[in-house]
Backbone bond lengths (Angstrom), bond angles and torsions (degrees), N, CA, C in turn:
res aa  C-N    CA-C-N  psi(-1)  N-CA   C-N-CA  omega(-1)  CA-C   N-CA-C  phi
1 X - - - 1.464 - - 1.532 110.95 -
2 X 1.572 104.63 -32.38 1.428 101.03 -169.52 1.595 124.61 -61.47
3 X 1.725 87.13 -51.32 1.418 106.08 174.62 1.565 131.40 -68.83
4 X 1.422 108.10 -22.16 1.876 124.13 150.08 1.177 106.20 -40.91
5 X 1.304 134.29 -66.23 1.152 160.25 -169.35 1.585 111.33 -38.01
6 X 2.004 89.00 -71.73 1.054 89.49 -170.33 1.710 118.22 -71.76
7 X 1.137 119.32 -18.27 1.450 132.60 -176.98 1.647 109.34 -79.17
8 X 1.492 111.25 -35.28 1.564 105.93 168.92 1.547 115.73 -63.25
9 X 1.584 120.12 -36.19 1.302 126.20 169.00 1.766 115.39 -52.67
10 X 1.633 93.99 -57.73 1.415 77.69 174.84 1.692 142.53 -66.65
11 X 1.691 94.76 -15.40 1.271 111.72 171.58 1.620 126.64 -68.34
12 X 1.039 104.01 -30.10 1.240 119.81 -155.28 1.834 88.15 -106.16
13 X 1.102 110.91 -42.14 2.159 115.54 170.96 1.461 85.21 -49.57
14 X 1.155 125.55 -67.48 1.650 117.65 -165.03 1.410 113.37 -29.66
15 X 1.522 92.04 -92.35 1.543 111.35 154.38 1.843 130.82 4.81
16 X 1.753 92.10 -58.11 1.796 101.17 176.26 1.544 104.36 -91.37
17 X 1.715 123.31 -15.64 1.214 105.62 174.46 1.686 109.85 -79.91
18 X 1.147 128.76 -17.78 1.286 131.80 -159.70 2.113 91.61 -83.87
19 X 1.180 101.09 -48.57 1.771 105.09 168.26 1.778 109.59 -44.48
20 X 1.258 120.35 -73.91 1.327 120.57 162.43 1.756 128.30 -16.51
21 X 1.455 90.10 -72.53 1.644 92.36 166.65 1.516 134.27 -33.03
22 X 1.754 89.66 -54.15 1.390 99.98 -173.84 1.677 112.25 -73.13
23 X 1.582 118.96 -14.42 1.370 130.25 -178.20 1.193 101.67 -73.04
24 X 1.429 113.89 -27.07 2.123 112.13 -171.89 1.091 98.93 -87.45
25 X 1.580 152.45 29.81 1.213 139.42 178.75 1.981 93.23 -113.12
26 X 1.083 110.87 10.70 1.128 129.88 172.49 2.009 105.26 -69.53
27 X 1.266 100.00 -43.52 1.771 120.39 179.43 1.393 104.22 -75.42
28 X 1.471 120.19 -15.83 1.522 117.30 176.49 1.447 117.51 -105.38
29 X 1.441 113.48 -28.53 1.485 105.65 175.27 1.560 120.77 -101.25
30 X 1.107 135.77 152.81 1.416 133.01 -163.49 1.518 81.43 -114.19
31 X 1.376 138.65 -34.60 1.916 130.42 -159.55 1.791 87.04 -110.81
32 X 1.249 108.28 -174.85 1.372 138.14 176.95 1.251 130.74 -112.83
33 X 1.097 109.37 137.72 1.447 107.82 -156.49 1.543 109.38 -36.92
34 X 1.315 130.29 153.49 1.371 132.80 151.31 1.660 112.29 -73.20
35 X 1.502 103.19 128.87 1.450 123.09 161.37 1.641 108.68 -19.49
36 X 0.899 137.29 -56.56 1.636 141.78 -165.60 1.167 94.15 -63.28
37 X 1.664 130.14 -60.03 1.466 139.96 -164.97 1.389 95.76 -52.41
38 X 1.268 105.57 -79.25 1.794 114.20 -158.63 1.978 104.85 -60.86
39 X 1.281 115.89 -15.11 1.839 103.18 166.57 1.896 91.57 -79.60
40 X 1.088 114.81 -46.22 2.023 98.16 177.69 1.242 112.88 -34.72
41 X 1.515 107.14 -50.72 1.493 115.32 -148.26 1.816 108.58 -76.02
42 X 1.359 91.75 -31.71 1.805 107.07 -174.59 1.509 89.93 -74.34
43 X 1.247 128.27 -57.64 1.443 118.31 -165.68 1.446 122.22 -76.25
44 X 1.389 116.20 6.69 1.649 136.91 176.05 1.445 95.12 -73.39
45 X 1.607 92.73 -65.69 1.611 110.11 -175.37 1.248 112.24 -68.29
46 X 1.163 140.73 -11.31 1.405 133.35 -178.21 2.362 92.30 -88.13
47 X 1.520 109.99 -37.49 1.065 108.50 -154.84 1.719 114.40 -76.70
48 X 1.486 102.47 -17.43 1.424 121.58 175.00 1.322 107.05 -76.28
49 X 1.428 127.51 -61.43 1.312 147.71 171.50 1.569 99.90 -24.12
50 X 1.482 108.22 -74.99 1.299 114.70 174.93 1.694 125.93 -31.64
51 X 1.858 104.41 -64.97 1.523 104.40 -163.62 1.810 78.09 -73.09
52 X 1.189 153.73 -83.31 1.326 146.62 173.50 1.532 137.52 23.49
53 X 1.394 87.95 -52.82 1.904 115.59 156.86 1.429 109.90 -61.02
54 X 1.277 91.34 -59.38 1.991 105.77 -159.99 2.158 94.13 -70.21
55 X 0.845 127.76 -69.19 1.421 129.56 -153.46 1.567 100.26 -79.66
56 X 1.443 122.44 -51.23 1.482 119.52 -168.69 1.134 107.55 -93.35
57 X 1.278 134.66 -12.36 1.687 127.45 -177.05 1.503 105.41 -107.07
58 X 1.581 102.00 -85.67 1.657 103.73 -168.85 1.284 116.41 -66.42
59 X 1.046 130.84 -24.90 1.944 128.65 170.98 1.098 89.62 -61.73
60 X 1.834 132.85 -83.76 1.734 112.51 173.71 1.214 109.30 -11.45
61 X 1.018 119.07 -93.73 1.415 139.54 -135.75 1.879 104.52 -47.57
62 X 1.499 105.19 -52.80 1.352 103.04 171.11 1.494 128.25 -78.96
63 X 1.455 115.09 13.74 1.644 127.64 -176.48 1.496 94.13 -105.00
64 X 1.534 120.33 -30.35 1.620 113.28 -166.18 1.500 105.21 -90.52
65 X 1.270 101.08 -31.00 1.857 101.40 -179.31 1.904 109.02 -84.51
66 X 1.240 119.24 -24.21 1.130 93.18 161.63 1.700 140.05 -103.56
67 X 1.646 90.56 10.57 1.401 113.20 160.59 1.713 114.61 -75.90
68 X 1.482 111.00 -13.02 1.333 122.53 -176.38 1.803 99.79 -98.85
69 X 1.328 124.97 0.69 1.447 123.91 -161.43 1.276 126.41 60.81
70 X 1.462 94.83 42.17 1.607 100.53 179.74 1.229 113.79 -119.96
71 X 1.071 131.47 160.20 1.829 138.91 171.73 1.248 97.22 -60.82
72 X 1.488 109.84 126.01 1.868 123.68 -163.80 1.880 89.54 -76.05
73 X 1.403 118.16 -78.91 1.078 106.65 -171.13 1.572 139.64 -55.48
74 X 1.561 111.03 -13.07 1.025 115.13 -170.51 2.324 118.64 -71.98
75 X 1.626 107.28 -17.88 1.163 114.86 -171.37 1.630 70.72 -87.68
76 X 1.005 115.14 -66.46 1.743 116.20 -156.07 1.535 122.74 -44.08
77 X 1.535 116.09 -39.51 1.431 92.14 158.68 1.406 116.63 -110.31
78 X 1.283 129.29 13.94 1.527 124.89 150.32 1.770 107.16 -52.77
79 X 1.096 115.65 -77.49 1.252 118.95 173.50 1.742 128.04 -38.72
80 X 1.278 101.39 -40.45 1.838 112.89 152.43 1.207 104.24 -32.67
81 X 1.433 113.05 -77.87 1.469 135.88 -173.19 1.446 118.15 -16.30
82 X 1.717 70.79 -78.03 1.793 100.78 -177.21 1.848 110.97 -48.92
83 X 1.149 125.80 -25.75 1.653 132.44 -148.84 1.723 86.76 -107.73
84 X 1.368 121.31 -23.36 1.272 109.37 -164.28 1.345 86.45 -101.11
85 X 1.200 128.48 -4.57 1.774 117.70 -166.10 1.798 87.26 -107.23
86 X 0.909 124.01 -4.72 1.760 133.79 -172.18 1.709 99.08 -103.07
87 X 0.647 129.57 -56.37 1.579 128.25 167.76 1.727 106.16 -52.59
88 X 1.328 117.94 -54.30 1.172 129.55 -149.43 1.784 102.52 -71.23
89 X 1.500 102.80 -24.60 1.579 104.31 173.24 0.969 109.69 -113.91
90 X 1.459 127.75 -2.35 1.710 112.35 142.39 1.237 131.75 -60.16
91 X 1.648 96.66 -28.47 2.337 112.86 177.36 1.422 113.73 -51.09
92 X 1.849 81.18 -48.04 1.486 102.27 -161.64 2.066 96.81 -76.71
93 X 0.912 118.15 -56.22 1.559 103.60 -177.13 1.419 125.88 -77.19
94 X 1.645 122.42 -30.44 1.518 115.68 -178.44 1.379 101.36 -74.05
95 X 1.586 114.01 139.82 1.111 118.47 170.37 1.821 123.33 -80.69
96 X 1.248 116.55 105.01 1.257 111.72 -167.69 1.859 118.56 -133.30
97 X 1.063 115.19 177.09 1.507 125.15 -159.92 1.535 104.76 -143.95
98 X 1.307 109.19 129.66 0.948 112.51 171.66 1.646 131.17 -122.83
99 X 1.211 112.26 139.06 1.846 101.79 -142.51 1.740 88.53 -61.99
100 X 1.189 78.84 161.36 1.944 108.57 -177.12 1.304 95.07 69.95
101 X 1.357 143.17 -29.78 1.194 140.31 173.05 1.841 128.25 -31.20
102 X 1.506 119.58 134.38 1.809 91.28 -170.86 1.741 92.72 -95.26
103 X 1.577 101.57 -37.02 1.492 99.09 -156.14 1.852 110.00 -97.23
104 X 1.142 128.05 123.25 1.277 118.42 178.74 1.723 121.10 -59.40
105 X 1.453 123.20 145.86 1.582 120.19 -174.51 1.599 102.92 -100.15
106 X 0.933 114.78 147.43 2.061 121.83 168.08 1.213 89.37 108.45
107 X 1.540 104.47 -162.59 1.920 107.53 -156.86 1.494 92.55 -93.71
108 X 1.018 101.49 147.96 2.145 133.98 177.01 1.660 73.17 -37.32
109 X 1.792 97.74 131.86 1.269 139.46 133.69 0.948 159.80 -68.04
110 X 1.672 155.88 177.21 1.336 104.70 135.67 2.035 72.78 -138.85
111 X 1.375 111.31 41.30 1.541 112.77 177.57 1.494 106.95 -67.88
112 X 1.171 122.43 172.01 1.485 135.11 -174.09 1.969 109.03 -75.42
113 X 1.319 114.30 139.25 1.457 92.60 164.96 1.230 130.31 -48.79
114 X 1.421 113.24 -57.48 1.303 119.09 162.52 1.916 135.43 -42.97
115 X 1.353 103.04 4.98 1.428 113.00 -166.09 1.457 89.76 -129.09
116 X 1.388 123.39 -39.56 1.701 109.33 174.00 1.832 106.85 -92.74
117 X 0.966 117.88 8.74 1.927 126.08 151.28 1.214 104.17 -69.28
118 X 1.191 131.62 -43.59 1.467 137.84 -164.22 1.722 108.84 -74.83
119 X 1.289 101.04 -56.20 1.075 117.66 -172.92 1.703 118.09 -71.59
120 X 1.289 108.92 -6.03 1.875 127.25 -178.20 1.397 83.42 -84.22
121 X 1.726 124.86 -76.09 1.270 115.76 -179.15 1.456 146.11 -11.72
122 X 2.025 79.88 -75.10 1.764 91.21 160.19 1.689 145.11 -58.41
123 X 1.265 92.68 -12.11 1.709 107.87 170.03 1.848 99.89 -70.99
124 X 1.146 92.76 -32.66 1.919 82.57 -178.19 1.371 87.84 -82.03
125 X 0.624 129.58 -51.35 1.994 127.30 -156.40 1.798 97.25 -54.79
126 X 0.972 124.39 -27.91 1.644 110.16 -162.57 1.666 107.39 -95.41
127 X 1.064 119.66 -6.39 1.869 115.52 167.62 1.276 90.92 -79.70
128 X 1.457 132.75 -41.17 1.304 117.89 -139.19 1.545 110.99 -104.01
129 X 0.817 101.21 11.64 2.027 132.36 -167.29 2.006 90.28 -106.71
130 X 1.364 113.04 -49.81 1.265 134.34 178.08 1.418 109.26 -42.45
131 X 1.607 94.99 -67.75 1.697 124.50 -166.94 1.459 96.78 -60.41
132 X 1.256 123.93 -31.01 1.667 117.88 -167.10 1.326 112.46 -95.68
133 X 1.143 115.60 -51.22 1.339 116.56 151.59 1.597 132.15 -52.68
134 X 1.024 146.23 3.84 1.083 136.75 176.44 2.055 101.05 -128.25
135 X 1.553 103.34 -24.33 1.520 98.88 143.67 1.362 125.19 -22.29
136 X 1.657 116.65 -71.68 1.401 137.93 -132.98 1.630 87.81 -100.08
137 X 1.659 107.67 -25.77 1.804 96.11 -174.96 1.727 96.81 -66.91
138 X 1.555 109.79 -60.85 1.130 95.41 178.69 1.261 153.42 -35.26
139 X 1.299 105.98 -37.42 1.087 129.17 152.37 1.906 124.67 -35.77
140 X 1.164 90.86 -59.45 1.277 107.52 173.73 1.516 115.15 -65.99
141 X 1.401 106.98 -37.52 1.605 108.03 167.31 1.371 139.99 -46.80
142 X 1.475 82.56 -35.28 1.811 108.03 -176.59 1.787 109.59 -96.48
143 X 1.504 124.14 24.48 1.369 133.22 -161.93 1.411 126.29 62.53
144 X 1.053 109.96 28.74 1.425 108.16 -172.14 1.705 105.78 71.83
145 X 1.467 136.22 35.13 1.219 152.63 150.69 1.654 101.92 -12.49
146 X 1.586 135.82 94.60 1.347 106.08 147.73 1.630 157.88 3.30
147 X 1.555 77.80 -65.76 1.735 102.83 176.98 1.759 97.21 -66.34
148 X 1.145 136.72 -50.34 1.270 136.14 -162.64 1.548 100.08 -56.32
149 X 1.873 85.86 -75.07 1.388 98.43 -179.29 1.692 135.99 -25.85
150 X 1.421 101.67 -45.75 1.493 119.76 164.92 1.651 100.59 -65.78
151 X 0.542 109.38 -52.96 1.926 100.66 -175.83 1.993 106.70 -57.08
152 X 1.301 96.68 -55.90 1.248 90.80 167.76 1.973 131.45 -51.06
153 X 1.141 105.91 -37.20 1.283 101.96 151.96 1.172 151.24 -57.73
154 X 1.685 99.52 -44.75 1.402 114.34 143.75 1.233 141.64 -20.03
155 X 1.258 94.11 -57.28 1.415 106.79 -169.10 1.589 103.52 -91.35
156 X 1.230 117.64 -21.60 1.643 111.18 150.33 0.971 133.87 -50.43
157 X 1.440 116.72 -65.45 0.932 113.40 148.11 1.680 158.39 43.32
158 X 1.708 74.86 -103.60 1.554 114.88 174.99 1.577 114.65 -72.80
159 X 1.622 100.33 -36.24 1.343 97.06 -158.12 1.623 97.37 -88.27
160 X 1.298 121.43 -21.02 1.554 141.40 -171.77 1.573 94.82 -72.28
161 X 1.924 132.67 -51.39 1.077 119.50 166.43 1.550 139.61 -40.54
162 X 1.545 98.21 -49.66 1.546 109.69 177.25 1.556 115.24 -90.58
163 X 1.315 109.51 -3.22 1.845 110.59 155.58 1.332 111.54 -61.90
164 X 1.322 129.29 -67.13 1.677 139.27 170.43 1.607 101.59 -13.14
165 X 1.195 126.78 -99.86 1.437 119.89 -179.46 1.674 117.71 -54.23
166 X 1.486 124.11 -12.59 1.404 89.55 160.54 1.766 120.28 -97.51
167 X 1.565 106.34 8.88 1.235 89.64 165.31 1.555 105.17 -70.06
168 X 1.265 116.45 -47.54 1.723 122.77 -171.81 1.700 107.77 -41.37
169 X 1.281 108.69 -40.29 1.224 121.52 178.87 1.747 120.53 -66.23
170 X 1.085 116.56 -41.51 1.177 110.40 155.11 1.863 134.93 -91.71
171 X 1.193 111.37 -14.60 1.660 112.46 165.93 1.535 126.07 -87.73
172 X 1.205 87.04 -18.08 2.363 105.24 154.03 1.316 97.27 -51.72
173 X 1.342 136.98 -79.41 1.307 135.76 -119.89 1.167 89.45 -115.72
174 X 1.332 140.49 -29.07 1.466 141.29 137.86 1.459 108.14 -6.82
175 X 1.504 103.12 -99.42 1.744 122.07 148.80 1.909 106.85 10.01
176 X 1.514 83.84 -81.61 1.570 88.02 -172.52 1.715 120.46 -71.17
177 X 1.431 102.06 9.67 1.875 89.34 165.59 1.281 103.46 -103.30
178 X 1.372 139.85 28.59 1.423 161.90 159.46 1.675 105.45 89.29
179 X 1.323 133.76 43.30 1.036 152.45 -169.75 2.014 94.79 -95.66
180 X 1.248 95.37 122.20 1.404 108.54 -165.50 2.011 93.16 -67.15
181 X 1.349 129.52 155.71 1.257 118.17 -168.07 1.461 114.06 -75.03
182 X 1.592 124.57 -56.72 1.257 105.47 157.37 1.589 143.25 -17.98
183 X 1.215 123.44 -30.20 1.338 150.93 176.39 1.422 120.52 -77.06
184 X 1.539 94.56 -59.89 1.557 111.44 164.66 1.368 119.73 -57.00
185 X 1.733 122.14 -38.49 1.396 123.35 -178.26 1.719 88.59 -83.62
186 X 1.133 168.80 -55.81 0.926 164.37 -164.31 1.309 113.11 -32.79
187 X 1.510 114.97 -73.32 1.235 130.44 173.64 1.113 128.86 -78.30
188 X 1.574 106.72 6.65 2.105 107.32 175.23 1.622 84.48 -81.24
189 X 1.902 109.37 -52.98 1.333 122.84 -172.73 1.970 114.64 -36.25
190 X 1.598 102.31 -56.32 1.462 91.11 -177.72 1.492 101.03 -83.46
191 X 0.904 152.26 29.28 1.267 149.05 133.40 1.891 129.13 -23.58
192 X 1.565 79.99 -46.05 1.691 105.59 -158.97 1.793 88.80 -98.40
193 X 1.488 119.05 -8.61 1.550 88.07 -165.31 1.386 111.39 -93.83
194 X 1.381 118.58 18.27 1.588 119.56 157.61 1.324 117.54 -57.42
195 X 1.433 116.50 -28.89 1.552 126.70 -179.69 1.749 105.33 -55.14
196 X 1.278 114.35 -76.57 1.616 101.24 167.72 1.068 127.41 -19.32
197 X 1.695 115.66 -71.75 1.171 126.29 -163.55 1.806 114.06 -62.69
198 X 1.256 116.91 -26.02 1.556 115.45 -170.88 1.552 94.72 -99.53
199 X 1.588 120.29 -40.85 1.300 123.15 161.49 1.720 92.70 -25.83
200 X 1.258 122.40 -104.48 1.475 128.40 -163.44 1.379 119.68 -31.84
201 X 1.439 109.09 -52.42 1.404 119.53 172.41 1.723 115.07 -28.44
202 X 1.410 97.77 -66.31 1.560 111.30 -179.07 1.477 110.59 -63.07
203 X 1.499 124.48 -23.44 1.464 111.59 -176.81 1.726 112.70 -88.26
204 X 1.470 94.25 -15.04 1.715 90.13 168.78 1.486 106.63 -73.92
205 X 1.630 106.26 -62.70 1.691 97.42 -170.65 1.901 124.53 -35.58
206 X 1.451 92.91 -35.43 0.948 117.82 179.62 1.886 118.09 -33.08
207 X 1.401 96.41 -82.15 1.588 140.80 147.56 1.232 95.65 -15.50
208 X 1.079 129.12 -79.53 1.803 155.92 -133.85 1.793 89.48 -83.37
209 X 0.810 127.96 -40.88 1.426 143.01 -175.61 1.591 139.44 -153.10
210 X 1.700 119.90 65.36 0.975 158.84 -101.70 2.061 89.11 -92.16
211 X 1.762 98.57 -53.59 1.414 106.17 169.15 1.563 112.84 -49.77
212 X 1.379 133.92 -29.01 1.615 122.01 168.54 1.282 122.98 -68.25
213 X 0.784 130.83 -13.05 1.751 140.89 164.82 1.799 104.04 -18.24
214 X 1.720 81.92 -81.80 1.975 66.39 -176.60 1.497 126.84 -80.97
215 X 1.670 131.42 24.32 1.197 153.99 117.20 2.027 122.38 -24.94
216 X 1.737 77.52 -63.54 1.667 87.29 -168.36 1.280 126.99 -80.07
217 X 2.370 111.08 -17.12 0.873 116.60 145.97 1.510 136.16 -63.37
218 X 1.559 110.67 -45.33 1.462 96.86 158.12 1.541 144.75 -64.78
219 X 1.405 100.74 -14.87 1.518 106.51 -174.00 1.665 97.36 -81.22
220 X 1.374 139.36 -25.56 1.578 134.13 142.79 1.530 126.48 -47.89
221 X 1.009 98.83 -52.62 1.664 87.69 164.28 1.417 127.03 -69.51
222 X 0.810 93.35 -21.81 2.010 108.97 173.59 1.280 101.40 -65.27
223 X 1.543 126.85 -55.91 1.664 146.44 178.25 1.298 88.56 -47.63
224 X 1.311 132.70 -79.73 1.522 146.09 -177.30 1.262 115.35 -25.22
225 X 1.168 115.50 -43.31 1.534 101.89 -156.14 1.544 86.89 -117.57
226 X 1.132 142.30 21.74 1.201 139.99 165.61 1.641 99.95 -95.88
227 X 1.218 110.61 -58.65 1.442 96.15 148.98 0.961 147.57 -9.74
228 X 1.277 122.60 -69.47 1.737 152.28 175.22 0.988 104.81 -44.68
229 X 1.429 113.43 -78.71 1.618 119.15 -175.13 1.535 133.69 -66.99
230 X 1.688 95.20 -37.64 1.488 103.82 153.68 1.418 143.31 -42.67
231 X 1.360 105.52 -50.45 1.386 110.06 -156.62 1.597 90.21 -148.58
232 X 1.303 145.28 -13.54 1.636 116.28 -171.59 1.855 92.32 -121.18
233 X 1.528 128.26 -30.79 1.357 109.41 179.40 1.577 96.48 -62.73
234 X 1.459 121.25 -63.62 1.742 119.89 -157.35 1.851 100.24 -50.42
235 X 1.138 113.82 -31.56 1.675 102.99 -162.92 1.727 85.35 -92.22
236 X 1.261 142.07 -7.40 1.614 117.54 173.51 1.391 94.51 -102.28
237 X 1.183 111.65 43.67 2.224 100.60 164.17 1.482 99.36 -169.73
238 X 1.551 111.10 57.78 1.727 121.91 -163.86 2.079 67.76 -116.26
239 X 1.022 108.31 153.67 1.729 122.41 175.17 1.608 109.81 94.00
240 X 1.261 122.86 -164.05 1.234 122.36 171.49 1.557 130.02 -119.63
241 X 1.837 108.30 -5.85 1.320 115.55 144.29 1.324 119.95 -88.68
242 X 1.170 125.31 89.54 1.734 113.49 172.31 1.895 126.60 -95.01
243 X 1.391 97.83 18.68 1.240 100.54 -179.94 1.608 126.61 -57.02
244 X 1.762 103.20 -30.66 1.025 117.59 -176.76 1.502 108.75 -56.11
245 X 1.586 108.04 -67.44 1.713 115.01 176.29 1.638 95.82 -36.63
246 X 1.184 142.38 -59.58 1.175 139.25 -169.57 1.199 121.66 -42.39
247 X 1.378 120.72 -38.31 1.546 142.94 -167.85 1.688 90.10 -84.08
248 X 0.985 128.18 -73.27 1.005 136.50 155.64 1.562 135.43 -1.56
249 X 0.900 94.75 -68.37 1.873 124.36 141.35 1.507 101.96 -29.83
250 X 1.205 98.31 -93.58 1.914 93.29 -161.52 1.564 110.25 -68.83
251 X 1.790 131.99 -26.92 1.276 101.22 161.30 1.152 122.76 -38.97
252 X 1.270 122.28 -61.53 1.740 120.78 -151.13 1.705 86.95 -52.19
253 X 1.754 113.25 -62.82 1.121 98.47 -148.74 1.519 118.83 -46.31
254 X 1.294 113.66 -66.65 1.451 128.12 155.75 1.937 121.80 -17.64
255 X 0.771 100.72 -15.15 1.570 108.26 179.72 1.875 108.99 -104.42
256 X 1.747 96.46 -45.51 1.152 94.70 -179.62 1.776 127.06 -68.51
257 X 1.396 86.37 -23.76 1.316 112.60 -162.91 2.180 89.67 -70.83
258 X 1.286 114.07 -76.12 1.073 127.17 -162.79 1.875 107.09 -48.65
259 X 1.774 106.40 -27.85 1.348 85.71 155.58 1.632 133.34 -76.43
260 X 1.108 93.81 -42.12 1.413 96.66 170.85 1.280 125.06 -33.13
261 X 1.639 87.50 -58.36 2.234 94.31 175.24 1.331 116.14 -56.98
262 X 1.442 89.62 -62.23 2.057 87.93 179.81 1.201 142.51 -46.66
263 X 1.546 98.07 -24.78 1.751 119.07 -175.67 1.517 120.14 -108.39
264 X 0.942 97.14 -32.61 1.781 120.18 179.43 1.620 105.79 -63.83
């Protein structure tokens, strides 16, 4: 447990340092991203998310439960289920904003724009804090397994790449609700530190109840791809060229994917 622990922390520290980074590019640009950039950047992140689900969660997920003598698919899309119905009443209740956005989503506010920007972010940040952390438990499940271990990195990785531009993505537009930049990099930065915290979360439950494993992997990919479709495919194909978001799209996947294979 200890060493799950400690390896989901570090996985998932990666992960929130790679968010950070991308929040200090806030000190380099004086304008905001251009429209073209930020549909790349959403469809990177939508494309990782994707192969992410498919290779590091639910393939787990249905290899560990029927290595346990269980019906492979049956934890795997229960747990889908469950992760998409767990996002889906976080959409529905946190009150949040999404940049370029006019009208805020979740129940009437009267929070700051700049505080429901933050909070749009962090709804992506907490599957994927999930996904990394419960990587590294597994990992740990199987003795510290190579093969795991490498997957677990992987999937750091991946998810640590397409953090970088959405910190940028949210401490830009930060910036532009007249948020002095220090301020703005502050809060793109804690953006990402839900990742730790749900990272850990999931490696105790984990621990605590060894048969949920391939549960807790699917109920992240479930988080994930509610995501995806929700909120990062529709916002990378908002204009009337959307090829870019498209392109976008299959890097991540293709990137995410090839770590997975290669390392896994």
């Amino acid at each position: 447990m200890q060493s799950a622990l400690l390896w989901a922390a570090i996985g998932t520290g990666f992960t929130f340092l790679m968010t950070t980074l991308g929040s200090s590019v806030v000190f380099l640009f004086r304008g905001r991203i251009t429209a073209g950039i930020q549909r790349l950047f959403l469809g990177f992140a939508a494309g990782v998310m994707i192969a992410a689900s498919v290779w590091s969660l639910l393939v787990p997920a249905i290899e560990e439960a029927e290595s346990a003598g269980q019906i492979g698919w049956l934890p795997a899309a229960g747990g889908f289920l469950l992760g998409v119905a767990f996002l889906m009443l976080l959409d529905s209740l946190l009150p949040h904003l999404h940049p370029d956005a006019k009208k805020p989503e979740g129940l009437s506010s009267s929070l700051h724009r700049t505080t429901m920007l933050c909070f749009a972010v962090t709804l992506h940040n907490i599957p994927e804090g999930m996904a990394v952390g419960l990587a590294f438990a597994l990992a740990a499940q199987h003795g510290g397994d190579l093969g795991f271990g490498a997957a677990a990195l992987a999937l750091a990785a991946g998810i640590g790449i397409q953090n970088f531009p959405e910190g940028a993505a949210l401490s830009l537009p930060l910036r532009q609700e007249g948020l002095s930049r220090p301020k703005a990099f502050l809060l793109g930065s804690l953006s990402g530190l839900v990742e730790p915290i749900f990272g850990i979360l999931v490696v105790l439950a984990a621990g605590t109840i060894q048969p949920l494993m391939p549960w807790l992997l699917s109920f992240a990919a479930g988080a994930m791809i509610y995501v995806v479709v929700e909120e990062l495919i529709p916002e990378a194909h908002l204009g009337e060229h959307s090829n870019i978001g498209t392109l976008g799209v299959v890097a991540g996947f293709v990137i995410m994917m090839i770590l997975d294979v290669a390392l896994g």
